[in-house]
C-alpha positions as CSV (number, residue, x, y, z in Angstrom):
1,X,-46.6,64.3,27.4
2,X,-50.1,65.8,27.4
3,X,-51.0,68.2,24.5
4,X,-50.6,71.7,24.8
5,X,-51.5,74.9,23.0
6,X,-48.5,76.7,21.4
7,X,-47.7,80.8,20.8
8,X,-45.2,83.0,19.7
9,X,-45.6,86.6,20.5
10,X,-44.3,89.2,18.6
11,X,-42.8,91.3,21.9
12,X,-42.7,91.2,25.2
13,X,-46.4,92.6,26.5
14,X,-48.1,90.2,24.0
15,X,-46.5,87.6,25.9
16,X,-47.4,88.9,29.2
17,X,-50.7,89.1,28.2
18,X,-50.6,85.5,27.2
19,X,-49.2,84.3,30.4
20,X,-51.5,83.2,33.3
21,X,-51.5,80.0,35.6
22,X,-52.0,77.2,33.0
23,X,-49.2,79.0,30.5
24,X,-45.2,78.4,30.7
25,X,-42.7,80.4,29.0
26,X,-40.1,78.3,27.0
27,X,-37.0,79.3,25.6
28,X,-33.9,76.3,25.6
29,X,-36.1,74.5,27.5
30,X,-33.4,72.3,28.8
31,X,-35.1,71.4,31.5
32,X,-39.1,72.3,30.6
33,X,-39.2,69.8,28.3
34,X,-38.1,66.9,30.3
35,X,-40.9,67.7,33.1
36,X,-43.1,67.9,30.1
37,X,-42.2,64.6,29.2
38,X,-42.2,62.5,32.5
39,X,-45.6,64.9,33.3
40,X,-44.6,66.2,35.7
41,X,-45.4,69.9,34.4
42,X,-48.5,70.3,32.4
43,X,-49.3,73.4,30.9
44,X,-52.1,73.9,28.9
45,X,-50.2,76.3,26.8
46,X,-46.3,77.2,25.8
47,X,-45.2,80.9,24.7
48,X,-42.3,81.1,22.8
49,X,-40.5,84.0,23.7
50,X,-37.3,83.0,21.5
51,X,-38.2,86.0,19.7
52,X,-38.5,88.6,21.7
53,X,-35.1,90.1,21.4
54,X,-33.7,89.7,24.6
55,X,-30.2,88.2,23.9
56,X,-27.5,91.2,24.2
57,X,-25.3,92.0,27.1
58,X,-25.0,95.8,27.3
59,X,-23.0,97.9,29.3
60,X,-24.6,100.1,32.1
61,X,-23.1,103.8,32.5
62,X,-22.4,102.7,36.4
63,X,-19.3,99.8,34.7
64,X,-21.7,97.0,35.6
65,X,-24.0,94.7,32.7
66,X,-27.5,94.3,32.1
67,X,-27.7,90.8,30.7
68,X,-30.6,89.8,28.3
69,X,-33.0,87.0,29.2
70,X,-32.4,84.8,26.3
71,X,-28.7,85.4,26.5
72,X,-27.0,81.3,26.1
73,X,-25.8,80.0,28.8
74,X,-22.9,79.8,26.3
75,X,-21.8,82.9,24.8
76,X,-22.2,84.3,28.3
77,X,-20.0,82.4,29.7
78,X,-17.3,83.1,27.2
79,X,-18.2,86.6,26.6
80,X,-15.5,88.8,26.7
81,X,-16.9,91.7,29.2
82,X,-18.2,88.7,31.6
83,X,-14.4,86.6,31.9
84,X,-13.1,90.3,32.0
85,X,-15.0,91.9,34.8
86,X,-16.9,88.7,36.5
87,X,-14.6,85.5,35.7
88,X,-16.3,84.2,39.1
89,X,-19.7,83.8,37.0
90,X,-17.8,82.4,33.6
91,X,-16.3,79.6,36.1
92,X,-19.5,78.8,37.5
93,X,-21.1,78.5,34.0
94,X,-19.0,76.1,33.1
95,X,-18.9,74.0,35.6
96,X,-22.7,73.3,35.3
97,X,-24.1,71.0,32.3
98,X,-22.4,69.9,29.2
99,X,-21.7,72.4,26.3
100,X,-24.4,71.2,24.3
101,X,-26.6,72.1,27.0
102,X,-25.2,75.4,28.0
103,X,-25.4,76.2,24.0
104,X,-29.4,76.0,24.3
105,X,-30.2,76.6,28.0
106,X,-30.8,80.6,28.1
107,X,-29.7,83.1,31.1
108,X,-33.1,83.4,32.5
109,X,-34.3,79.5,32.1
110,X,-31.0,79.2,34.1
111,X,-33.0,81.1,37.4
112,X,-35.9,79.1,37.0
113,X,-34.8,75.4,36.7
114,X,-36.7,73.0,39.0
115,X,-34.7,70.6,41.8
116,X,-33.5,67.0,40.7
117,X,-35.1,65.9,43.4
118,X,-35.8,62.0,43.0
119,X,-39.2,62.1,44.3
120,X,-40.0,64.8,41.8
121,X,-39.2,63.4,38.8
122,X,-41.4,60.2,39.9
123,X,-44.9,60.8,39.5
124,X,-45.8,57.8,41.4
125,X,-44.7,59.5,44.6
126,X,-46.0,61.6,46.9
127,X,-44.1,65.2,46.8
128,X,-45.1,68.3,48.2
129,X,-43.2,70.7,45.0
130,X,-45.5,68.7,42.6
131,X,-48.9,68.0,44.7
132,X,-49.0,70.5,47.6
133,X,-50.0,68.7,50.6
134,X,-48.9,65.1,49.1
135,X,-45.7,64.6,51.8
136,X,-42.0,64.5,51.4
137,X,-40.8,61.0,51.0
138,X,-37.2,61.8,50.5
139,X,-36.9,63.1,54.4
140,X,-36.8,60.0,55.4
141,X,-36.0,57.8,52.2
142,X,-33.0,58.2,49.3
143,X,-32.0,62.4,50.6
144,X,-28.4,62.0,49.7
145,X,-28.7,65.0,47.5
146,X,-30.9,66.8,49.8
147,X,-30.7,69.9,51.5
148,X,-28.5,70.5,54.8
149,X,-29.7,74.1,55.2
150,X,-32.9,75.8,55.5
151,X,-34.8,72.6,54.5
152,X,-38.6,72.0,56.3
153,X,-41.4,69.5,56.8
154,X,-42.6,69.8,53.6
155,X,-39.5,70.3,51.8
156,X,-35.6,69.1,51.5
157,X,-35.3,69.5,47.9
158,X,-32.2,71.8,46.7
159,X,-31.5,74.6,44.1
160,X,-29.6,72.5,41.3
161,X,-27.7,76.0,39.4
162,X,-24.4,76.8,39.2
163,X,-24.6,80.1,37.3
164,X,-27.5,81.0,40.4
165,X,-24.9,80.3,43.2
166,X,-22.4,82.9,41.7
167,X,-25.0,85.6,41.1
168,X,-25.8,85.2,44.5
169,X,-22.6,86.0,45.5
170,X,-22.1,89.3,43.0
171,X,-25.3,90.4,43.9
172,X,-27.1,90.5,40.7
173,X,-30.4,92.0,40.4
174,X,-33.3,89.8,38.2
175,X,-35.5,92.3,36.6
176,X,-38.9,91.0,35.6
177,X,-42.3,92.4,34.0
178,X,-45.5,91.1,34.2
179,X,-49.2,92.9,33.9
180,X,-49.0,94.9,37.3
181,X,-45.8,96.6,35.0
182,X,-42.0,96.2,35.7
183,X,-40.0,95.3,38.7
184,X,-36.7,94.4,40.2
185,X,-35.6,91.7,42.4
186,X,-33.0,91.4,44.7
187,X,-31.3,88.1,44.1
188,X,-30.6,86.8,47.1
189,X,-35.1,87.5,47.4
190,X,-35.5,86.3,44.2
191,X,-35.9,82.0,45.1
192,X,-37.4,81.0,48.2
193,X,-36.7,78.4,51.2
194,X,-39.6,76.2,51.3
195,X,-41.2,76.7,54.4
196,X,-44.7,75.4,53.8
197,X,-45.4,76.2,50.2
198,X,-42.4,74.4,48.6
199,X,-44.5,74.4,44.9
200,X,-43.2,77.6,45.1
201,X,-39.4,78.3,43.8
202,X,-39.1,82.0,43.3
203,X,-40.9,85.0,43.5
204,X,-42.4,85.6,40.5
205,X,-45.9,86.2,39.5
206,X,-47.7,83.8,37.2
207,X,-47.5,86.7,34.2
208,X,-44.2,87.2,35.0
209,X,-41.0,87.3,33.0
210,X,-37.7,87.6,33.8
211,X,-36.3,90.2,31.7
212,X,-33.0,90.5,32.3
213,X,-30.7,90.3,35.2
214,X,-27.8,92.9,36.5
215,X,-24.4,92.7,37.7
216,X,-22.9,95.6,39.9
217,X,-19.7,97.3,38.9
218,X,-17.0,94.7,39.1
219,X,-15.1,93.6,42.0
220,X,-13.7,90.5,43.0
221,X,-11.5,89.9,39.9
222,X,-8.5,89.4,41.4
223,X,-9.8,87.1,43.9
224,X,-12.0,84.5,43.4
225,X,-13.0,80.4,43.1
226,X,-16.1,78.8,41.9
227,X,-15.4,75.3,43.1
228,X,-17.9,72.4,42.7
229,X,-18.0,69.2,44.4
230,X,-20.0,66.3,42.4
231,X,-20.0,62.2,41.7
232,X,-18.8,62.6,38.3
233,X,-17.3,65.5,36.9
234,X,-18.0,64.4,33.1
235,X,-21.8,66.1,33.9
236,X,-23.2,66.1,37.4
237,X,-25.2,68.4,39.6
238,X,-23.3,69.9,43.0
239,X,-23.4,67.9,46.1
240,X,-21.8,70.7,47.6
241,X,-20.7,74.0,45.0
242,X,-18.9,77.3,46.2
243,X,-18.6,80.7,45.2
244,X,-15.7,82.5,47.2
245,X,-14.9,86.0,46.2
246,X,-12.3,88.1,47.7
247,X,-10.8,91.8,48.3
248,X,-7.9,91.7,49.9
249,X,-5.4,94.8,51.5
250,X,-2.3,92.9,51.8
251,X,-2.7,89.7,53.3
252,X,-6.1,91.0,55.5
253,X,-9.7,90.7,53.9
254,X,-11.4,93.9,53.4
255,X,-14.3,92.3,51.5
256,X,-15.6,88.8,51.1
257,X,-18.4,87.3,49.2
258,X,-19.3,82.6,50.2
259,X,-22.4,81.4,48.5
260,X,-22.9,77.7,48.7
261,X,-25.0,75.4,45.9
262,X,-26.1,71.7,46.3
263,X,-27.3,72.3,50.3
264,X,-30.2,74.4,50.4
265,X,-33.8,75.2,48.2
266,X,-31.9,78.4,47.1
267,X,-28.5,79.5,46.6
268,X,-27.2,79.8,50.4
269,X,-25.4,83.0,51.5
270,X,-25.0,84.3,55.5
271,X,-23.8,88.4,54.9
272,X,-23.6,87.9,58.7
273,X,-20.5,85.3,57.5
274,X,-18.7,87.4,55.5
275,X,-18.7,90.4,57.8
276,X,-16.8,87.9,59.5
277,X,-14.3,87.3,57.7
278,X,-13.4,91.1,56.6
279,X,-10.8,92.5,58.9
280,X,-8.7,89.1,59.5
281,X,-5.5,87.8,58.4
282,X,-5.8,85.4,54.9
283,X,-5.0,82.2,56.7
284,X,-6.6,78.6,57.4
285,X,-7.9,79.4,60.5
286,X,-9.8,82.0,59.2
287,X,-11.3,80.4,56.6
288,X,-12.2,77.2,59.1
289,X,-13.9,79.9,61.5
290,X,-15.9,81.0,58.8
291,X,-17.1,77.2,57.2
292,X,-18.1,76.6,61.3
293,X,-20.3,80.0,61.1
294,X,-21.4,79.2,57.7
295,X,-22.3,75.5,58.5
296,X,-23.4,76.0,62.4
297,X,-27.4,75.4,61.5
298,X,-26.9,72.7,59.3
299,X,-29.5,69.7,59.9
300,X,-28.5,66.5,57.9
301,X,-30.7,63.8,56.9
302,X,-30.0,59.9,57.4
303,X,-28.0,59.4,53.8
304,X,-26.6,63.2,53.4
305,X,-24.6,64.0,56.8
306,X,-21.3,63.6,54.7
307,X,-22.3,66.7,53.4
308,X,-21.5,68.8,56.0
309,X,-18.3,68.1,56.1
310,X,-18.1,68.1,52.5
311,X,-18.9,71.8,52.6
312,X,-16.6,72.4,55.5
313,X,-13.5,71.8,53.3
314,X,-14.9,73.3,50.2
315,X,-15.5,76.4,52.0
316,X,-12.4,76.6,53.1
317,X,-10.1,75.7,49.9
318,X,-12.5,77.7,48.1
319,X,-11.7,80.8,49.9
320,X,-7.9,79.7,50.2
321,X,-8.0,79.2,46.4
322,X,-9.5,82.7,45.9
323,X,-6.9,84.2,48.5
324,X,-4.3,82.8,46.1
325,X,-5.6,84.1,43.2
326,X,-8.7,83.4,40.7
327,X,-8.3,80.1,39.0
328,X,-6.1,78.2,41.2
């Protein structure tokens, strides 16, 4: 680990005005500190924003939830207006990491998190996400846990987050602040594919801090299944992860939510996919039509084809699961 400067604002603008390129934030730093460690991130200075207050999950007068920044992975999972109105996200917390890590890794560390991406970690490789310009060894070496969907050239690392794949689906909304003043992000804008500039996970400014995030009114309650595939499932990161959500008017869909983790640089949703499924009968076949739609661009590599399928049959006993009824 190289040495760095350290600083712990007071509030929120003292650590915007603190931030530039060389500066990361920190909170749990569940994952910081390990790229810290095996250099793979250097910066020449942390900020400490443990302080800054931003750990509450408040009510919004529209029935949705503005959830703080620094809220633990934790208590939101198990916080009472979150199973109560968005169990889809609670599941999907869970099923990431190992409680001692969710009782340190924050809400917006969670959006931020690097790949696990072999190549990565291993400073003796080339890798275009570390060294832009370097090459992607792991298109044609180990890509088992690479990306199916929306990979390129110069990238076929994945999105490792649970919590990210069911915000996705709900449609949250990250809001951030930085010197140019206050924003809000879509979420399904807020990570990027790679494309060409793979260094580049998310959207956000180099003074930029997430904030918060927000979560719609509630829907899906009823109907809903965050189901993740993985080697071991002590503590292991998706292969293939799904978040199906559900409105049904009998035994038709009226509204339908798929995001997919473990197979893409961001969490992977189609809108064109779930307009496909509202308006048909709950059934098998319906839910296989919409894995083929959701799946019909995938492009495997030489060790990770099996995921395809993999995600096939999630897809479709996630959303049979959800049809059911939430925790099945």
């Amino acid at each position: 680990m190289m040495p760095f400067n350290y600083s712990r604002p007071r509030d929120v603008s003292e650590a915007i005005n603190l931030a530039d390129a060389t500066t990361r934030f920190i909170a749990g730093g569940t994952n910081l500190v390990d790229l810290m460690k095996e250099n793979v991130v250097r910066p020449g200075r942390l900020i400490d924003i443990t302080g800054l207050g931003l750990d509450e999950v408040e009510e919004l007068p529209n029935g949705g939830l503005r959830i703080g920044a620094l809220v633990s992975n934790a208590d939101l999972a198990w916080h009472s207006l979150i199973e109560q109105r968005y169990p889809l996200l609670s599941q999907a917390i869970l099923a990431g990491a190992s409680p001692q890590l969710r009782n340190m890794a924050s809400t917006g560390g969670n959006l931020l998190q690097r790949t696990r991406c072999y190549y990565f970690y291993d400073t003796g490789s080339p890798c275009n996400k570390r060294e832009p310009g370097s090459g992607c060894p792991a298109r044609s070496g180990l890509n088992r846990i690479h990306a199916i969907l929306g990979a390129s050239d110069a990238c076929v690392a994945t999105h490792p987050s649970d919590m990210c794949v069911a915000l996705a689906a709900l449609d949250a909304v990250v809001h951030v602040e930085g010197k140019a003043g206050k924003r809000r992000i879509e979420f399904a804008d807020f990570h990027r594919l790679p494309a060409d500039a793979p260094e580049r996970d998310n959207q956000l400014a180099d003074d930029e801090l997430v904030t918060s995030i927000e979560l719609p009114p509630p829907q899906f309650i009823a109907h809903h299944r965050y189901l993740k595939i993985r080697d071991r499932a002590s503590y292991a990161f998706a292969l293939v992860s799904v978040a199906a959500a559900l409105e049904l008017d009998g035994d038709t869909v009226r509204q339908a939510r798929l995001a997919l983790g473990g197979v893409a640089h961001k969490p992977w949703r189609d809108k064109a996919v779930e307009a496909s499924l509202v308006g048909k009968p709950v059934s098998r076949e319906t839910f296989t039509a919409a894995a083929d739609l959701l799946l019909r661009d995938a492009q495997p590599l030489t060790h990770n084809a099996f995921k395809v399928r993999l995600a096939h049959r999630a897809i479709v006993r996630a959303l049979s699961d959800a049809a059911i009824g939430g925790n099945a």
